[in-house]
N, C-alpha and C positions, 0 to 999 in steps of 0.2 A: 403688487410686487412684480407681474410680471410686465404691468408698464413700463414702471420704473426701469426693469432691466431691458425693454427694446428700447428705450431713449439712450441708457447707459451704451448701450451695442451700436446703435445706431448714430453715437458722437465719437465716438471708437473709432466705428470707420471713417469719418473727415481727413482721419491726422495719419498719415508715412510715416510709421514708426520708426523708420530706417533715415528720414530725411531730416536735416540741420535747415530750421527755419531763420529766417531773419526776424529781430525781434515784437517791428509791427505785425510778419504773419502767424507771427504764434500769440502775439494779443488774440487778435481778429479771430483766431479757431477757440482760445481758449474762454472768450465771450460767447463764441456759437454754440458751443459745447454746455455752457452751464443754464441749464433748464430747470433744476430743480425749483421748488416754490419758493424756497429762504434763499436770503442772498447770500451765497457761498464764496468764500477766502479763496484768495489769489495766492498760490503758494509756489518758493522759488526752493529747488533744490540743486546745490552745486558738486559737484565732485572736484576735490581740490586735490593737488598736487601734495601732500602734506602725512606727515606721518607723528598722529595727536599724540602718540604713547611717549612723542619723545617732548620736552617741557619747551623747547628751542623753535619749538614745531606747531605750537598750540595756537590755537586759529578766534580771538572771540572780541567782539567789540557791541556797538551801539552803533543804531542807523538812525539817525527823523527821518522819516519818508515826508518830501514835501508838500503829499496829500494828506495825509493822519494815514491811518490803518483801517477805518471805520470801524473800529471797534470802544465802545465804552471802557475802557480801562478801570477799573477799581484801583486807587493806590493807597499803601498804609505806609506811613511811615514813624521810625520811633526817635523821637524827639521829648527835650522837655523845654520850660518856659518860652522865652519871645522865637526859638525855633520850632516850637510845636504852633504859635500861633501865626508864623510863619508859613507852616507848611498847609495851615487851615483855609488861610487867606488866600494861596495857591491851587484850591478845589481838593485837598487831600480827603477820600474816605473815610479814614483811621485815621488817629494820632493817639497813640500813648508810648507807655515805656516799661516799668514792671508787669502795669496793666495788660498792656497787649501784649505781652511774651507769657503771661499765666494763659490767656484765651487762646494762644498760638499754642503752646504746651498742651492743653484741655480740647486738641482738635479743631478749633475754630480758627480755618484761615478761610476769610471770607472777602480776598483783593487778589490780583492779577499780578502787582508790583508791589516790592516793596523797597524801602527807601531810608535809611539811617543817617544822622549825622556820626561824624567819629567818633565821640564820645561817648554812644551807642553802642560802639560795636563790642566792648566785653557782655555786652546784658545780650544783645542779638547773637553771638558765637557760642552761650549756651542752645540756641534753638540750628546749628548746623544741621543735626539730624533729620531735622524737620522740614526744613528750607530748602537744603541743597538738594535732594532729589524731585522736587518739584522746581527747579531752577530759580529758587525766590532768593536766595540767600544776596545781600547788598554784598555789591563790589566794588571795591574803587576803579577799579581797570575798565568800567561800562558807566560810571558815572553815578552809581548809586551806593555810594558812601560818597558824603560830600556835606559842608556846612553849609552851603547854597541850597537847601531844602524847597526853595520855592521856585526856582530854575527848574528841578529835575524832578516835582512835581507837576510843572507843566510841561516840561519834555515827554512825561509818560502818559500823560494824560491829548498831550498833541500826536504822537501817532507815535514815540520813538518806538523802536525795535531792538532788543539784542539779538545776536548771532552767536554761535558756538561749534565749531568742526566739533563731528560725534566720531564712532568707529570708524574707521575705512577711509575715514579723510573726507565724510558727507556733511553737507552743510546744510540747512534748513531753516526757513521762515516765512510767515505768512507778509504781503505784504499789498495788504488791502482788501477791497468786494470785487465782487463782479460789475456789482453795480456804476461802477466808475467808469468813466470816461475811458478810451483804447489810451490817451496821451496819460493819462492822469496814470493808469496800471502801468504804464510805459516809463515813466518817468520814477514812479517808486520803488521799478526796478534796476534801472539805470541808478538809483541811490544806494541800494543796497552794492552791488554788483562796486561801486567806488569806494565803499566801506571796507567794504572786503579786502580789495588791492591796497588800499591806506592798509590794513591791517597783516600783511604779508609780512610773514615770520622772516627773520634771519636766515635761520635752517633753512626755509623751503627754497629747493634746487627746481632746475628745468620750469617746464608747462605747470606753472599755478593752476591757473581756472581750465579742470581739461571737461569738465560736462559740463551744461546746465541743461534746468527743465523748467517749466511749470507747467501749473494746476489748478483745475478750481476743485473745491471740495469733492467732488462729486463729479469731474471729467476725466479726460484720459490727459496722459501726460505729453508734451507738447517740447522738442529738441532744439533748445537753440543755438545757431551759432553763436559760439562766446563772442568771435572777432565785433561782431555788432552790436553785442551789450558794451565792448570797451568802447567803441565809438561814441553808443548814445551814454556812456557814463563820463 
């Protein structure tokens, strides 16, 4: 433990907490910084201009990062006939539909995504409960309610990402390894960071994007200036 934490302390002090990096120099710390053994998640946090309690205001879409995310995605989706063996053919997980909403019921969520066609969604909108606070519940508005089942099978299985303003107007997602390339982290952030702007509410007034940060799992947090993510985005 106490290595652990002079490595922690000791990546700490690399980064000017006080300073707005440009976005290759906050790659470049935020790789020097990640030392741990596992290859730890690149994660972007934004403070947005925006006030989520009001519906006019609400901040949420879908990113592909055009690296993936390196992450293995697990996806279910509930489908029946030539769209269930659609979604199969597409590397789906899971595929059922009473069946998997009794083992989702019974505790057993055992995927990352999940995925519905419409036809779906009365038998899936009994499990809201379930779903929506672990952020799985399918959406049409991020692309997962949709009859194209083998699209958005391999969109979540290719790296996409959802996004969602939480409290305060914070936004958050992981968007990739450390293990990646400085262009490659650079560039999935520069994806996100476009997502975002495409998705800029009505409502929201003034300075949209007024913080960003990132992180690796396990580093310190890293200030970028926004002006240079709109560039590279």
């Amino acid at each position: 433990m106490a290595k652990s934490g002079k490595k922690i302390i000791a990546s700490r002090e690399t980064v000017d907490r006080k300073k707005l990096y440009t976005l290759d120099e906050a790659v470049a710390l935020l790789k020097a910084a990640a030392k741990s053994k596992f290859d730890e998640t690149v994660e972007v946090a934004m403070n947005l201009g925006v006030d989520p309690r009001h519906a006019d205001q609400m901040v949420r879409g879908v990113c592909q990062l055009p690296n993936g995310s390196g992450r293995a995605a697990r996806v279910a989706v509930f489908a029946k006939g030539d769209k269930a063996d659609e979604a199969k053919a597409a590397g789906a997980d899971i595929v059922g539909a009473e069946d998997l909403m009794e083992e989702i019921q019974g505790g057993k969520i055992d995927f990352d995504k999940c995925i519905a066609t419409p036809d779906m969604m009365p038998l899936v909108g009994r499990l809201g409960k379930v779903l929506g606070p672990r952020n799985l519940m399918p959406n049409p508005k991020v692309g997962t309610v949709t009859p194209d089942v083998a699209a958005a099978v391999k969109a979540a299985k290719g790296g996409a990402v959802e996004f969602r303003v939480e409290k305060a107007g914070v936004l958050q997602a992981g968007v990739g390894k450390a293990s990646f390339t400085p262009e490659q982290i650079s560039q999935n952030i520069a994806a996100l960071v476009d997502a975002v702007q495409k998705a800029k509410p009505a409502g929201a007034k003034g300075n949209y994007i007024k913080r960003v940060s990132i992180s690796s799992t396990m580093g310190p947090g890293v200030k970028v200036d926004p002006s240079t993510l709109n560039a590279s985005a």
